[in-house]
C-alpha positions, 0 to 999 in steps of 0.5 A: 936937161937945159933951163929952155928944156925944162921951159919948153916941157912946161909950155908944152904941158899947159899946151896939151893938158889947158888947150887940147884936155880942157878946151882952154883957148884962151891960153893961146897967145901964151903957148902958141906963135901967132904964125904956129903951124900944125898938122891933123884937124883940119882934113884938107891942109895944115893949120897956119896960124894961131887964129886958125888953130883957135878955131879949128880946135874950138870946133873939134872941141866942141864936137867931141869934148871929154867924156866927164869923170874921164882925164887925159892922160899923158904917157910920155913927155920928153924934151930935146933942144928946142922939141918937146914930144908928148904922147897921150891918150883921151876919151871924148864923146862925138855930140855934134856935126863935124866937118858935116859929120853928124854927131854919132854921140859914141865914146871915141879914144884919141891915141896922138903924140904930138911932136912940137917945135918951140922958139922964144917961149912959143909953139911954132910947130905941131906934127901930130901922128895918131892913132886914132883909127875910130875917129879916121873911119867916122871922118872917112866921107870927108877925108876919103875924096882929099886921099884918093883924087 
């Protein structure tokens, strides 16, 4: 493994473990590009920009934050040049409106892999596929008239 290989599974780390498991955003400016581009969250594009991110997450966040006693845990995470690839698994707790979507305030388990795009020591891209089929059919009413126009 490179030096920027091992730097860049670090990153990623903090990324997924501080930002995405804790809710840390302050961390952001230390992880992600000011113009990082990501898929997943927002149901009608991609997020553009770390500002954006930010906020976007801060909001999941707070709709769904981890269910105490339970942590986050990271089944794969691997790098290749400049991509890092992690796969984890959470459980967190739907407590508050979402994207007009009323709290259900049911346990909801997040299967996502996260394949990211690193440059300068920086997140620039965030591909997320998920397997997240309670979250999809709860988020249905908002993401079902963006699918089928």
């Amino acid at each position: 493994m490179t030096e920027i290989e091992s730097q860049n599974l670090a990153i990623a780390r903090t990324f997924i473990e501080q930002f995405l498991g804790k809710g840390d955003t302050s961390i952001a400016a230390q992880v992600l590009d000011e113009n990082v581009q990501a898929t997943r969250l927002k149901p009608d594009s991609p997020i553009n920009g770390r500002e954006e991110y930010e906020q976007i997450f801060s909001a999941f966040y707070d709709a769904f934050p981890p269910i105490p006693g339970s942590e986050m845990m990271i089944e794969d995470l691997f790098a290749a040049g400049d991509r890092v690839v992690v796969r984890f698994r959470c459980v967190q707790k739907h407590t508050k409106d979402f994207f007009g979507i009323a709290a259900t305030h049911r346990d909801i388990t997040f299967i996502e892999t996260h394949v990211m795009r690193l440059q300068d020591g920086k997140i620039i891209e965030n591909i997320v596929s998920a397997t997240n089929l309670e979250f999809e059919m709860l988020m249905a009413p908002v993401l079902t008239p963006l699918i089928l126009k």
